[in-house]
C-alpha positions in Angstrom: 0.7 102.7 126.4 -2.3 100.7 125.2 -4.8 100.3 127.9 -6.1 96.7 126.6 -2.6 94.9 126.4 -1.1 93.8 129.6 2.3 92.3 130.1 3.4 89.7 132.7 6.7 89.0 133.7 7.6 85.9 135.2 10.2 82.8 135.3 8.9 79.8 133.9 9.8 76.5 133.8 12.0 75.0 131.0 9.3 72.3 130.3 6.4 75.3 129.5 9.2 76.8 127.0 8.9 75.1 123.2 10.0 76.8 119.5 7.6 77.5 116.5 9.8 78.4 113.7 12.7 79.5 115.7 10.1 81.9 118.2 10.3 80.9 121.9 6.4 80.4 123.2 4.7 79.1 125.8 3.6 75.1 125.5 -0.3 74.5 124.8 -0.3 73.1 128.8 1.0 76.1 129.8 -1.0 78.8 127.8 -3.9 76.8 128.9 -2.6 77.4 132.6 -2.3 80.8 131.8 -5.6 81.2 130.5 -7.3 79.6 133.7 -5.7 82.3 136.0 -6.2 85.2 133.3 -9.8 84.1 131.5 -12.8 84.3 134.1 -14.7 82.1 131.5 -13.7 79.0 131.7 -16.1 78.1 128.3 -13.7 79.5 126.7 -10.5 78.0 128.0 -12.1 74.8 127.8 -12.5 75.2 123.5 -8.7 75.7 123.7 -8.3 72.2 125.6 -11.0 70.8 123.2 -8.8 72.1 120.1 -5.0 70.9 121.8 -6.7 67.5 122.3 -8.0 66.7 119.0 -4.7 67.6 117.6 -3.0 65.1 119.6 -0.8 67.9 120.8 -1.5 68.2 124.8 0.7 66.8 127.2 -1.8 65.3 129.4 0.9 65.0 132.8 2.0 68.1 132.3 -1.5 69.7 132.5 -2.2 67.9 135.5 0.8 69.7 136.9 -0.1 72.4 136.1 -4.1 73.1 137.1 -4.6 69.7 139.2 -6.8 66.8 138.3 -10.0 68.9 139.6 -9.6 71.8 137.3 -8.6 69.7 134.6 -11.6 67.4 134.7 -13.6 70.4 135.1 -12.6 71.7 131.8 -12.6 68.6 129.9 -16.3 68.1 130.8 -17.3 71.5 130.0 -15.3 70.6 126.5 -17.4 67.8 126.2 -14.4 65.3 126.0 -15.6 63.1 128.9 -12.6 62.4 131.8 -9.2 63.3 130.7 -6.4 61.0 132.4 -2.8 61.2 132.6 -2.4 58.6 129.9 -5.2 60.5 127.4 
């Protein structure tokens, strides 16, 4: 009924599945990966990496699974946070 919301149904993966105060969301890696495929400006996605990172929060492996080490070090460069590995 709202033209500006869109809804997307899909399995997902146990490991992209976490609770916030007994709500079922997506992990940051896989709201990230969501973001790539939805966002056309990836600027913007790459903030959201920027901000997971500082935290300490991102599951660097899992991200890598999840956009490839290409799109990955693409976004980290474009968050300014130099080459992002599997191990940080």
């Amino acid at each position: 009924q709202r033209g500006q919301v869109h809804y997307r149904k899909r399995a997902l993966d146990p490991r992209d599945v976490t609770s916030e105060e007994g709500l079922l969301v997506l992990t940051v890696e896989a709201t990230i990966a969501d973001l790539v495929s939805v966002v056309g400006d990836l600027s913007l996605v790459s903030h959201a990496l920027r901000d997971a990172w500082r935290r300490g929060s991102l599951n660097t492996p899992r991200l890598i699974e999840l956009l490839g080490p290409e799109m990955l070090s693409r976004l980290s460069e474009l968050a300014g946070m130099g080459q992002v590995t599997a191990h940080g």
